[in-house]
N, CA, C and O atoms as a GROMACS GRO file, in nm:
protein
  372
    1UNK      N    1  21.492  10.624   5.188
    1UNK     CA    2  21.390  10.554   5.262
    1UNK      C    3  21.270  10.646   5.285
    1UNK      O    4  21.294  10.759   5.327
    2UNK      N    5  21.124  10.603   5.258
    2UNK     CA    6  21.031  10.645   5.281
    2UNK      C    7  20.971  10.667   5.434
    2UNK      O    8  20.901  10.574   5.474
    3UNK      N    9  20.982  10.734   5.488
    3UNK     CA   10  20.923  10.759   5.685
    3UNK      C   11  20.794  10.865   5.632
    3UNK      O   12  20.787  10.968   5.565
    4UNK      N   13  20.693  10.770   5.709
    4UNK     CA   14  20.536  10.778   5.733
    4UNK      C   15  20.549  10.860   5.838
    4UNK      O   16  20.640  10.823   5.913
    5UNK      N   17  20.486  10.969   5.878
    5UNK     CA   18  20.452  11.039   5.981
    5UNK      C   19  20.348  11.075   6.010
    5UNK      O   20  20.296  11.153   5.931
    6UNK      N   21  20.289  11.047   6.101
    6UNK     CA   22  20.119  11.048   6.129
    6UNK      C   23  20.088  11.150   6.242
    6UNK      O   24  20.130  11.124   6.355
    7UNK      N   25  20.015  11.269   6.219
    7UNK     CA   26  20.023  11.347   6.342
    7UNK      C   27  19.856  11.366   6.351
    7UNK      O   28  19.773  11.388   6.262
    8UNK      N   29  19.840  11.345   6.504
    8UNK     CA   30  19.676  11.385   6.549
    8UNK      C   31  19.626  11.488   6.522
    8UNK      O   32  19.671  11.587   6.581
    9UNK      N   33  19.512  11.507   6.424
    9UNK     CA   34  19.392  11.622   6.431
    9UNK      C   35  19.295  11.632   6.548
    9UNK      O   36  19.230  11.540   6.598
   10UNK      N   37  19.296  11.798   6.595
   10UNK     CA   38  19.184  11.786   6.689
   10UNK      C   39  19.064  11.823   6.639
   10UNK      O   40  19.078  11.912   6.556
   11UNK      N   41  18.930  11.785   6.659
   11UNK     CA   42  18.868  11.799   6.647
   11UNK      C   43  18.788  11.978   6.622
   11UNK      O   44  18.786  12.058   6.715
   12UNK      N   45  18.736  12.006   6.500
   12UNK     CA   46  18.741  12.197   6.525
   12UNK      C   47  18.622  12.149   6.644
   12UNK      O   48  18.570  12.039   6.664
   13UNK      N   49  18.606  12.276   6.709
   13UNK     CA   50  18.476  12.323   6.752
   13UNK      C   51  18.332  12.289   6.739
   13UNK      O   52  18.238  12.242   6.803
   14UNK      N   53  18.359  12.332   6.636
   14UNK     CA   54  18.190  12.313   6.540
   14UNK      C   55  18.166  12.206   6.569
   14UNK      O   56  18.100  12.174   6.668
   15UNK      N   57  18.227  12.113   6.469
   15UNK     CA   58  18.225  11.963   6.399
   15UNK      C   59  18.217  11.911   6.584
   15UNK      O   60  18.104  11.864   6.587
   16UNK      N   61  18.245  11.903   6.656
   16UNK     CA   62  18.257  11.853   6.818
   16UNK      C   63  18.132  11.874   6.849
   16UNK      O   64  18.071  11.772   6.883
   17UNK      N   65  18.064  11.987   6.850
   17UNK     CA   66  17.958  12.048   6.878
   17UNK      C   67  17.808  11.958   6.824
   17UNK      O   68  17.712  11.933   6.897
   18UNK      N   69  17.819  11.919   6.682
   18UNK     CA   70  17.731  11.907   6.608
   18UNK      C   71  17.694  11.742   6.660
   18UNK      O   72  17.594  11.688   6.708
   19UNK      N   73  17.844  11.694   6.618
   19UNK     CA   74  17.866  11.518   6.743
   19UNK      C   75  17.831  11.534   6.804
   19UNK      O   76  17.722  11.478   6.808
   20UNK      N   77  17.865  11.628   6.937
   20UNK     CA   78  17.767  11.590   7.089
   20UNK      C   79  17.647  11.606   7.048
   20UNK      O   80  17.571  11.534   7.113
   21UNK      N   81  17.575  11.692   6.940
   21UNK     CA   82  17.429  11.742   6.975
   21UNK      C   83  17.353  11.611   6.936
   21UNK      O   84  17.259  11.581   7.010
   22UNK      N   85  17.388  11.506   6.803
   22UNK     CA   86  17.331  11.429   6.766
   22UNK      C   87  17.358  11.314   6.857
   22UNK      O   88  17.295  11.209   6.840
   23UNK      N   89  17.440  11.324   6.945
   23UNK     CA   90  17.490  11.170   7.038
   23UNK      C   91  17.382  11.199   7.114
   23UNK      O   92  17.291  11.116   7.122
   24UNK      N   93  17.373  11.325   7.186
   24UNK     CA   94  17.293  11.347   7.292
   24UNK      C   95  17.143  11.302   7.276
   24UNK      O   96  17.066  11.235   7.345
   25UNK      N   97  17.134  11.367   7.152
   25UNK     CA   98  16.927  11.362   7.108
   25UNK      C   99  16.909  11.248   7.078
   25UNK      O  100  16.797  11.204   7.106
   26UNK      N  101  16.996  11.165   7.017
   26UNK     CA  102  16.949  11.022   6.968
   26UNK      C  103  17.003  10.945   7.109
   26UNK      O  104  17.001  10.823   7.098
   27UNK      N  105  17.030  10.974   7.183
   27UNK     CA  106  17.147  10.896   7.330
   27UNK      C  107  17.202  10.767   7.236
   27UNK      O  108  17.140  10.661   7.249
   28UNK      N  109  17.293  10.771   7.161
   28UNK     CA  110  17.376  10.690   7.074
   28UNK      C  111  17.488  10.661   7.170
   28UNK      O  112  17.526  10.763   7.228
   29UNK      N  113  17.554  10.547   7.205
   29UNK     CA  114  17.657  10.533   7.233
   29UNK      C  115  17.794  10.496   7.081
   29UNK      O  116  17.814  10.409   6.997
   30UNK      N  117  17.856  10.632   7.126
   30UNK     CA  118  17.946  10.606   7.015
   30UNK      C  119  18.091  10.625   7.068
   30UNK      O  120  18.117  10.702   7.160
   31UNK      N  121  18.193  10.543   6.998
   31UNK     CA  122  18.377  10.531   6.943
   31UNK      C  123  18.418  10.695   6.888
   31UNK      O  124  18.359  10.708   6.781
   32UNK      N  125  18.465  10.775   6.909
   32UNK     CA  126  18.492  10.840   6.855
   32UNK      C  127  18.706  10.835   6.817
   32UNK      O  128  18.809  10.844   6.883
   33UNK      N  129  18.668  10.816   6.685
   33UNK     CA  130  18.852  10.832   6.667
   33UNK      C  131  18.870  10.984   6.626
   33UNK      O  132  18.788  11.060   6.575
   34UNK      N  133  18.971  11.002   6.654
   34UNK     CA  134  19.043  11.165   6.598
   34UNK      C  135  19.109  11.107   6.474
   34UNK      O  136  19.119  10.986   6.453
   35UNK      N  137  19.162  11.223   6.379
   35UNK     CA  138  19.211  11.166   6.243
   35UNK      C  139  19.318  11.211   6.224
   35UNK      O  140  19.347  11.302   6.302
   36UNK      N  141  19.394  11.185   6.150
   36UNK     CA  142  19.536  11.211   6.146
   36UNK      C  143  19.570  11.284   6.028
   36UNK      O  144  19.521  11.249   5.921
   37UNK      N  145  19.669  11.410   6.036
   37UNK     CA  146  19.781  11.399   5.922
   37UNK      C  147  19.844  11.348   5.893
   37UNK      O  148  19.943  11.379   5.960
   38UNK      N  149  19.885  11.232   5.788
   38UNK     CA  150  19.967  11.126   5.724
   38UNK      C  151  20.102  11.187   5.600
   38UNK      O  152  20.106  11.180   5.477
   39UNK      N  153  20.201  11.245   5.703
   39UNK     CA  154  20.270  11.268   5.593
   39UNK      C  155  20.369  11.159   5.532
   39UNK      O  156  20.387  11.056   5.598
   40UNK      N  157  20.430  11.174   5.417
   40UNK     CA  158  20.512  11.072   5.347
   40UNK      C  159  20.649  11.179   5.332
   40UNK      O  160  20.664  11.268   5.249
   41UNK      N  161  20.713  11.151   5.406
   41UNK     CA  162  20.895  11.211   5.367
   41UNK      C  163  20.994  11.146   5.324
   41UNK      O  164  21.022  11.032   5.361
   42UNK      N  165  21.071  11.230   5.222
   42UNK     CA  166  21.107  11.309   5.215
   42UNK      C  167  21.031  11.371   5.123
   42UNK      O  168  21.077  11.482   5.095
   43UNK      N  169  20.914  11.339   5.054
   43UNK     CA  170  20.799  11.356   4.944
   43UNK      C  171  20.748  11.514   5.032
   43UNK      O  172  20.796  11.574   5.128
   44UNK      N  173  20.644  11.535   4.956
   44UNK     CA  174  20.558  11.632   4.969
   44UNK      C  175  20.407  11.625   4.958
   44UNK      O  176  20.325  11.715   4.946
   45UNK      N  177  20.389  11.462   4.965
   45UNK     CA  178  20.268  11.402   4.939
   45UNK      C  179  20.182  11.416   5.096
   45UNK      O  180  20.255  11.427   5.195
   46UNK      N  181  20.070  11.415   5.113
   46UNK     CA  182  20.007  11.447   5.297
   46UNK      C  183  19.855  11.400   5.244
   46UNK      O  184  19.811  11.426   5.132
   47UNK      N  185  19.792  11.331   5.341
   47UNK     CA  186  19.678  11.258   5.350
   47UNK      C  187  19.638  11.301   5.434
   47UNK      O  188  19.724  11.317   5.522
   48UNK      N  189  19.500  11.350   5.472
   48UNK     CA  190  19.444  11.369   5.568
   48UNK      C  191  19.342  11.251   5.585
   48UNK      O  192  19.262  11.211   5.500
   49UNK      N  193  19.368  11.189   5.754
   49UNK     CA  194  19.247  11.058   5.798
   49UNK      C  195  19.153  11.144   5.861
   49UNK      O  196  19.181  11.234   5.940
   50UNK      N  197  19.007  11.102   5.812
   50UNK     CA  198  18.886  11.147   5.892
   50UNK      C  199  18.859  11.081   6.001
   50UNK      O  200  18.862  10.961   6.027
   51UNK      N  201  18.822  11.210   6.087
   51UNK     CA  202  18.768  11.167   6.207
   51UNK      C  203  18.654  11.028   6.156
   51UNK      O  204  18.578  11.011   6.060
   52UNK      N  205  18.685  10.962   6.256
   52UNK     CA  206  18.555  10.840   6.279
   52UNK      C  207  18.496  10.838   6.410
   52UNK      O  208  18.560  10.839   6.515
   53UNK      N  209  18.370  10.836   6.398
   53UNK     CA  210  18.277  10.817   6.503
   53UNK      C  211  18.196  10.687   6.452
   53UNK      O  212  18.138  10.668   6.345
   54UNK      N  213  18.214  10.594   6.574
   54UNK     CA  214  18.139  10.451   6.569
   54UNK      C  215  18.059  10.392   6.616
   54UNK      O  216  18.068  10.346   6.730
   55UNK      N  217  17.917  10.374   6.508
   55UNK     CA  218  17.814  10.322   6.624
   55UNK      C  219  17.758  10.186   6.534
   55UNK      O  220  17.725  10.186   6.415
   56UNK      N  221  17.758  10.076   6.623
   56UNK     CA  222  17.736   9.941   6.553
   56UNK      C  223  17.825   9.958   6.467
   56UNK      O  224  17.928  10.021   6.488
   57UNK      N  225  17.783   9.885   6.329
   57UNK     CA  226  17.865   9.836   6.230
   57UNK      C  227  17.861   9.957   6.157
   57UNK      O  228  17.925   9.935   6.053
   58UNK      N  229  17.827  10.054   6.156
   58UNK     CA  230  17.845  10.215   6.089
   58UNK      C  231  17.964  10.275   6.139
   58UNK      O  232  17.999  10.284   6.257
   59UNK      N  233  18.020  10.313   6.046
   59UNK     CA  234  18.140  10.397   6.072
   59UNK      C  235  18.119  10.579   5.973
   59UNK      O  236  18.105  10.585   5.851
   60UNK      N  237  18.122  10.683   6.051
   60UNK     CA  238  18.071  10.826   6.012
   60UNK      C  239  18.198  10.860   5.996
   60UNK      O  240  18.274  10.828   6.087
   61UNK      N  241  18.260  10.938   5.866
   61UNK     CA  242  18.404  10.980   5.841
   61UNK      C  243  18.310  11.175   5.828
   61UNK      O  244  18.212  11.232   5.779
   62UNK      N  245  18.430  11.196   5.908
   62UNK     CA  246  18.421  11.392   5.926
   62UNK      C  247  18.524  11.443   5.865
   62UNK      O  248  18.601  11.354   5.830
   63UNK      N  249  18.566  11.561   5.833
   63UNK     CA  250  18.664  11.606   5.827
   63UNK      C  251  18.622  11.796   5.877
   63UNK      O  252  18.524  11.865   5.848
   64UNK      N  253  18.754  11.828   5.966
   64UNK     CA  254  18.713  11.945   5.986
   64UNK      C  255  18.703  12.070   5.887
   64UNK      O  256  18.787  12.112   5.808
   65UNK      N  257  18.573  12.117   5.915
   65UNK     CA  258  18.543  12.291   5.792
   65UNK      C  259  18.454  12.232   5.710
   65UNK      O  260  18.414  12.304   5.619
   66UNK      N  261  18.404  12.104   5.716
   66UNK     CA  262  18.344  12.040   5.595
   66UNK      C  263  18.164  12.036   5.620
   66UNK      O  264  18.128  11.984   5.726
   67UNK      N  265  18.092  12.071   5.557
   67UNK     CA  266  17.941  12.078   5.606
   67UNK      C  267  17.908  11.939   5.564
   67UNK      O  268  17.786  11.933   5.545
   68UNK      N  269  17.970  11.821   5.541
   68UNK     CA  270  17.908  11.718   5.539
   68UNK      C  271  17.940  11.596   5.578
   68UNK      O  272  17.869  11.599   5.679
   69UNK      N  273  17.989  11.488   5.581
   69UNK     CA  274  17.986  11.362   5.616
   69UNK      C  275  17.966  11.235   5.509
   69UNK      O  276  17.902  11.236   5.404
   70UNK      N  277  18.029  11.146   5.558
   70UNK     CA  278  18.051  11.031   5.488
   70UNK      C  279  17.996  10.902   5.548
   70UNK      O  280  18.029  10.915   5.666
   71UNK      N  281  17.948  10.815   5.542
   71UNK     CA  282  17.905  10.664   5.619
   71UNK      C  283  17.974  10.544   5.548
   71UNK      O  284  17.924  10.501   5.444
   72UNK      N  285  18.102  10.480   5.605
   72UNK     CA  286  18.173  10.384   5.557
   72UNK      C  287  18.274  10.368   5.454
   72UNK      O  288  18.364  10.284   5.438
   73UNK      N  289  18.234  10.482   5.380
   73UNK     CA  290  18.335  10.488   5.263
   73UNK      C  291  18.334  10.630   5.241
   73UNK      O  292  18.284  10.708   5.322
   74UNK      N  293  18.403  10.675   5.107
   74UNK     CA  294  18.376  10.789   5.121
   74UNK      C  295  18.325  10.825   4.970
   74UNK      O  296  18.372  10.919   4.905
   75UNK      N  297  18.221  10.735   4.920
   75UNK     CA  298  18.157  10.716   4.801
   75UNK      C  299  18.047  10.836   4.812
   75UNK      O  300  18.054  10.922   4.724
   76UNK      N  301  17.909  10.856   4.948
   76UNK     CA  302  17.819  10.871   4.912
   76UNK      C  303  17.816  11.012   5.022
   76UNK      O  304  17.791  10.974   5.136
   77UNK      N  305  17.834  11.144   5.013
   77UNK     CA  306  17.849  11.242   5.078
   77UNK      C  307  17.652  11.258   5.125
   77UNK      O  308  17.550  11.232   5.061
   78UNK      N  309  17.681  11.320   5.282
   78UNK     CA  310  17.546  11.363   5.341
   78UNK      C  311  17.562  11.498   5.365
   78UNK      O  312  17.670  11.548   5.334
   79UNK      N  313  17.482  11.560   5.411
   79UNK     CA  314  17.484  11.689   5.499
   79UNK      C  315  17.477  11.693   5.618
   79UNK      O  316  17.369  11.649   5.658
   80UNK      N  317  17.551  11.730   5.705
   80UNK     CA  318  17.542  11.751   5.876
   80UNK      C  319  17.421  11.766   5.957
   80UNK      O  320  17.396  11.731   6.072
   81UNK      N  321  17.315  11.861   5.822
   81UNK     CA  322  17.189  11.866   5.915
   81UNK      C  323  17.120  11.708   5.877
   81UNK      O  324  17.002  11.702   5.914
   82UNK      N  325  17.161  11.604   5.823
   82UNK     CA  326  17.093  11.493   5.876
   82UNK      C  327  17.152  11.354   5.981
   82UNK      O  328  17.110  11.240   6.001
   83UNK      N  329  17.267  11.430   6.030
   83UNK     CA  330  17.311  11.330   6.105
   83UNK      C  331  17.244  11.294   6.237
   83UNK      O  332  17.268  11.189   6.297
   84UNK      N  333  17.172  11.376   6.274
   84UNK     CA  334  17.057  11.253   6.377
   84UNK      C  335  16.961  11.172   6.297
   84UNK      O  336  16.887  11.083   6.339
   85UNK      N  337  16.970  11.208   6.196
   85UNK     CA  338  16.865  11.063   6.149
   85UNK      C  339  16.952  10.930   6.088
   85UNK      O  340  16.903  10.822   6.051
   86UNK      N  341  17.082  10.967   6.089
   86UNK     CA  342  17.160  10.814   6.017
   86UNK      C  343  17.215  10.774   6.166
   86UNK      O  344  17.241  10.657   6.194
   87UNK      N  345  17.230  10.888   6.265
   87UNK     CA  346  17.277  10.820   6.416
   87UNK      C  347  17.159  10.744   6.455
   87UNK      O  348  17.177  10.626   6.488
   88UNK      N  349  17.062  10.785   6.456
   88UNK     CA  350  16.926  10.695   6.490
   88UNK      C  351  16.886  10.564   6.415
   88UNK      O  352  16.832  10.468   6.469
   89UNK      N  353  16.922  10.576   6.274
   89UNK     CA  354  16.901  10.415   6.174
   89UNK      C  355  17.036  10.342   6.222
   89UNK      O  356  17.032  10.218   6.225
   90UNK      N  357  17.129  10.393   6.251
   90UNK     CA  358  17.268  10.341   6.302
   90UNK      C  359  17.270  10.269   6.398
   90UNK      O  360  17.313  10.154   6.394
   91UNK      N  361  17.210  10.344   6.530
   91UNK     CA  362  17.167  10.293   6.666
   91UNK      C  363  17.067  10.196   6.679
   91UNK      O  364  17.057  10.132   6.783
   92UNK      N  365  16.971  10.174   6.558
   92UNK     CA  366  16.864  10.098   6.553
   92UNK      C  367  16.856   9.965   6.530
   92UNK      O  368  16.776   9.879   6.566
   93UNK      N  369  17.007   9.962   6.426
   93UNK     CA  370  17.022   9.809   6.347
   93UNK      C  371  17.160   9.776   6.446
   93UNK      O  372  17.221   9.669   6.434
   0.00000   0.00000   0.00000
């Protein structure tokens, strides 16, 4: 039998840091989810879920150590130094 095990990521430092700075400057009200380790046992297979932070119908996927970011999927990679400007088009619509 396959057992799913899902364990909470905390948020690093940084990546916390960079969220508050852009929540703050844009005053965004946002969802923030923590992301999980998804293991599959007795396998050796492990998924990591990205943090989500939620504002309107935008959903921002993080992952910690990573200098960039995702919006909804994880098709079209950004850089961290523009996340007050997609929190601000986010907050807008």
């Amino acid at each position: 039998m396959l057992n799913i095990i899902k364990e909470k990521l905390d948020l690093s430092p940084e990546l916390k840091k960079k969220i508050n700075w852009a929540k703050n400057y844009t005053s965004a009200s946002i969802t923030l989810e923590k992301g999980h380790l998804i293991r599959l046992e007795p396998t050796n297979l492990a998924y990591v879920d990205p943090h989500k932070v939620i504002i309107n119908n935008y959903t921002f996927l993080f992952f910690n150590g990573v200098e960039s970011f995702y919006i909804n999927s994880l098709k079209e990679q950004h850089n961290l130094s523009e996340l007050e400007k997609y929190f601000k088009l986010a907050k807008s619509c």
